[in-house]
N, C-alpha and C positions, 0 to 999 in steps of 0.2 A: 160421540153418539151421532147416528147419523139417523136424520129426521126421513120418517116414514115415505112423506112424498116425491123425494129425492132420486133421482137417479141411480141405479142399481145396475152393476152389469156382471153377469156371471158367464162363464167359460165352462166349457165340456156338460152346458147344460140338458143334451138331450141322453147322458150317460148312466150308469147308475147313482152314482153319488151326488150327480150335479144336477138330476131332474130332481131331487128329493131335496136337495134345498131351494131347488126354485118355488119348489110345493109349500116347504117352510115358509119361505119369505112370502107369498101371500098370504098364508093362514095366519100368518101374524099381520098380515094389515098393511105391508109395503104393497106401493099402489103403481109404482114405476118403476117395475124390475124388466131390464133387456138382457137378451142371451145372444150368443153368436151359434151359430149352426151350421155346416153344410147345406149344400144344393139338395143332394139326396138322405139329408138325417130323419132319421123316424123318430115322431113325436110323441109317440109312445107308450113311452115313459111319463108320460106328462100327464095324459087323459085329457080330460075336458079344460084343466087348465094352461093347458096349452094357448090356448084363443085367447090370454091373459095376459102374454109376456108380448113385449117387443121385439121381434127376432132379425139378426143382421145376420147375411151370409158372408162367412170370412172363418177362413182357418188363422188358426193362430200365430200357423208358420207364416203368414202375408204379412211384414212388418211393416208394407205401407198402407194397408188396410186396416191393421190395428191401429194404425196411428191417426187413420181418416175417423175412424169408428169413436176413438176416444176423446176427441179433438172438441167432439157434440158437447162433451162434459159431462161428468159422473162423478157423482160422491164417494163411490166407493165400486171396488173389484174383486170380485171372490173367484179367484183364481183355479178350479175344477180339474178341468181339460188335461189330460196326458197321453200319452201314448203307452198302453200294455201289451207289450212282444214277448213270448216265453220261446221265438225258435232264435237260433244264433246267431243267421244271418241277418237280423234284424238290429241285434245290439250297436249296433255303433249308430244305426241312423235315429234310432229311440233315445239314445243319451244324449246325442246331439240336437232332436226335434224337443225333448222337453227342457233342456236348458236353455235354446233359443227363444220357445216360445214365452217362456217370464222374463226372460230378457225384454221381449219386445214390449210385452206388457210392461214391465214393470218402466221400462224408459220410459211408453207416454202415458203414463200413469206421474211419475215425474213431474215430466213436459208440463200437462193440464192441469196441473193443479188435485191430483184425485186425493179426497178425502183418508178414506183407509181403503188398503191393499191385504186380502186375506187368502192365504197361499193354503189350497189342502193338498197336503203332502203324505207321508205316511211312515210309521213305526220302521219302515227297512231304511229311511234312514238315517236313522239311528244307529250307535254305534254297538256292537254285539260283541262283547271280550269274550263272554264265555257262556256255557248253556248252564241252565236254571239261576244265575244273575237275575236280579230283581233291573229291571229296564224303566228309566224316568226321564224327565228332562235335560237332566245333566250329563246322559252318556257320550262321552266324546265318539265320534267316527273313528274308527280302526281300519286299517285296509285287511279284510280278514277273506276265506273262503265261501264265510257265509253270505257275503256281499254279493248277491245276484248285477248282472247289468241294471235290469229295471230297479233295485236300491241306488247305484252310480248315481242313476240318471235323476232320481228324485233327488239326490245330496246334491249335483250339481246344479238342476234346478233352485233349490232351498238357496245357496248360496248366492245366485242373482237377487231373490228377497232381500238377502241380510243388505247387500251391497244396496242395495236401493233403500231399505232403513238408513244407513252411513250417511246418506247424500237425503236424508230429509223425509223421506217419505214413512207414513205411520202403518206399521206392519203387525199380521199375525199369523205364527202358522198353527195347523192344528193336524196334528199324528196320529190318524187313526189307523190303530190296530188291526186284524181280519175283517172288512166288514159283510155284515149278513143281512138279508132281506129279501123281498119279493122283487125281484128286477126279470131282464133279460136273463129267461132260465141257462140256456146256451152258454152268455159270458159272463169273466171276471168269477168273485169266489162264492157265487149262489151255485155254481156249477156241481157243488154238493149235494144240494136238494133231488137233481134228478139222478143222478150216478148213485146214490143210496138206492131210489126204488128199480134199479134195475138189477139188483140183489150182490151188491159189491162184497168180496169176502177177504180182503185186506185191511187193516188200518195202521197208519201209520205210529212207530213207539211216541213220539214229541208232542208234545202242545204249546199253545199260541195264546193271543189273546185275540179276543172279538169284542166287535161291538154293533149295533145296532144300527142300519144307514138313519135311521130316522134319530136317532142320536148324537150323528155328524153331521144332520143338519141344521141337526137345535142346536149344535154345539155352535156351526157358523152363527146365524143368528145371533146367537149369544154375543161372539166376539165382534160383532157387526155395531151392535146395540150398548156397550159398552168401553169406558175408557181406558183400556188396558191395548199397549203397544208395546211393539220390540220385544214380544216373549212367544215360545210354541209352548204348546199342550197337546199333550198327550191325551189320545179318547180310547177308552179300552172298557166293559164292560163286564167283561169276565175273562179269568185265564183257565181254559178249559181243555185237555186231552185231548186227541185226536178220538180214540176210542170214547170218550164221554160224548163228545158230538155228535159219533155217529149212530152210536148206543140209541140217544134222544130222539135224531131224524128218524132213524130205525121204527123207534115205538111209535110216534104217529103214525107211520104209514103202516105199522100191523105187520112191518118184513121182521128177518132176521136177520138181527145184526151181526158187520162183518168179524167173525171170527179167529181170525189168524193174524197175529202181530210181522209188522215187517222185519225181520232181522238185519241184523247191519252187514251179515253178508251178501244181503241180496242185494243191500243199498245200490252198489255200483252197476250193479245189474237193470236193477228194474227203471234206472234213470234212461242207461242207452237203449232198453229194451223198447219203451216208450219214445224215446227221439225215431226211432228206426220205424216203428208205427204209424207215427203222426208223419213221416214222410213217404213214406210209401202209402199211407191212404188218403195223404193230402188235408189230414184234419188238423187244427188246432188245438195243441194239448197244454193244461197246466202244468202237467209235469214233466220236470227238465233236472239238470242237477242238480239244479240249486235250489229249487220248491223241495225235492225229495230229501238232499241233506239235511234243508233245514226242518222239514216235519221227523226230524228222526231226532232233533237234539227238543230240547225245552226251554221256552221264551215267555217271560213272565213282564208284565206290564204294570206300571202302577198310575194308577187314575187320579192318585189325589191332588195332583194340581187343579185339575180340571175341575174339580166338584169343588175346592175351596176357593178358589177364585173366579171359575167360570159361574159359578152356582149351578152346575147339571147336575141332574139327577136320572141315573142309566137304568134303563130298562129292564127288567131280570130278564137274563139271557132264557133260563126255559122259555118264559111268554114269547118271547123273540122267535128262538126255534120253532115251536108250538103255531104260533103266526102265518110263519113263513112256511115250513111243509104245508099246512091248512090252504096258504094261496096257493101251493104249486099244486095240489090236488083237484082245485076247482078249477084253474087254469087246463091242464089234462084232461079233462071230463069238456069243456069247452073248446079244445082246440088249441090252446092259444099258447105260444112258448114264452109269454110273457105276465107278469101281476107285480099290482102294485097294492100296500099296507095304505090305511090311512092312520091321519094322525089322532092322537086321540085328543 
């Protein structure tokens, strides 16, 4: 357990997933949480807690920065920060930037003596034999099709963790699923919320699992506050359709939902169609082959690790959806390409 006034340092905290735990750990009363950021990161995400955190400029590729940063001494390291690249010339530098970066961490986390080391990773990677398989803790990694570069690069990352558990260090990871909430509308997988009200008339046949950001960050918390090491959990909230999700988003916003299922001979189609897109208009897009393959097959999650030993308790995904359109519509009406949920 790691006592409240303690030293606390998280990574990729001005991001989605990692501003919402830094939000966590105050709301529960840590009084000495530091984050690393960029020169030019926007704080956000944060809000007014932002003025709250101790913040050091240093990426995480800077292994001697990390090492000067960690050196101050900390109890513990929640591990955030990744790099998400969905075009292809990016893949090789993404799998090599996120396996170095817990590399470095995790050495002077080592080095200093850090209390616990808590790695968020995520459900890709995990191992995927076959579609509608029930997916837990136990699945071993497959070298399969469905294995996106950004899955690699998380497996290869997770593996610096494990190595660093070997050699002493007290570890935890935690595998969340799709995650959903009020963040930066623009990135990562809230990018849903607005591509809905602009009257999308596809949906993908597959479904996934989701879960709550605000439930990956109680989940850290959890693993933080507790003496359980050397194991990952799985965070997953609900395993939902594609068309059930977008059905939901749909109904808040009073549109029509999209109508027309993708078939699987478009599948190869609509992947290059959109690569050919996003380079000719210079955009960044989700969709690539491997997001499209995989919203075409069905991936099913199971959470009961996490609820019997973490003690969480997930949020009903409606309330969640429900939440989240409700911020992106006030955000809209305001301006702003950005909202964030509070805790309850």
């Amino acid at each position: 357990m790691v006592d409240k006034d303690k030293r606390i340092l998280v990574t990729g905290a001005t991001g989605f997933v990692g501003s919402y735990i830094c939000r966590a750990l105050l709301n529960e009363g840590y009084t000495n949480v530091h984050a690393l950021k960029r020169t030019n990161s926007s704080l956000e995400l944060l809000g007014t807690d932002a003025s709250r955190i101790s913040w050091h400029e240093c990426d995480v590729l800077d292994m001697l920065g990390i090492d000067e940063i960690v050196s101050a001494g900390y109890a513990a390291i929640i591990h955030a920060a990744a790099i998400v690249s969905f075009a292809p010339k990016d893949d090789d530098d993404m799998i090599e930037a996120n396996m170095k970066g817990t590399r470095y961490l995790v050495d002077s986390a080592l080095k200093y003596g850090v209390q616990r080391f808590i790695h968020i990773s995520s459900v890709s990677a995990l191992g995927k034999s076959k579609s509608g398989n029930i997916i837990d803790e136990e699945a071993e990694w497959q070298d399969s099709k469905y294995n996106s570069p950004y899955s690699i690069s998380k497996k290869a990352a997770e593996m610096e963790v494990w190595r660093g558990h070997a050699e002493g260090l007290s570890v935890g990871i935690l595998n969340p699923s799709i995650v959903l909430g009020a963040g930066n509308w623009t990135k990562s997988s809230v990018k849903i919320f607005g591509n809905m009200i602009r009257g999308q008339k596809l949906y993908p046949p597959g479904s996934n699992g989701f879960v709550d950001v605000r439930d990956v960050a109680r989940a850290s918390v959890l693993l933080l506050s507790n003496g359980i090491h050397g194991k990952r959990f799985v965070l997953n909230g609900a395993n939902l359709s594609f068309k059930s999700l977008m059905e939901k988003i749909a109904d808040v916003y009073q549109v029509t939902p999209p109508k027309y299922k993708i078939r699987q001979w478009m599948i190869p189609i609509s992947w290059r169609l959109m690569g050919l897109y996003a380079l000719l208009s210079r955009r960044v897009t989700v969709y690539n082959k491997y997001s499209v393959i995989s919203s075409s097959k069905h991936w099913k999650y199971d959470n009961a690790q996490s609820v019997k030993e973490l003690g969480i308790s997930y949020r009903n995904m409606d309330d969640t959806i429900q939440s989240t359109a409700d911020a992106f519509l006030r955000s809209r009406e305001e301006e702003l390409d950005f909202a964030l949920l509070p805790f309850d």
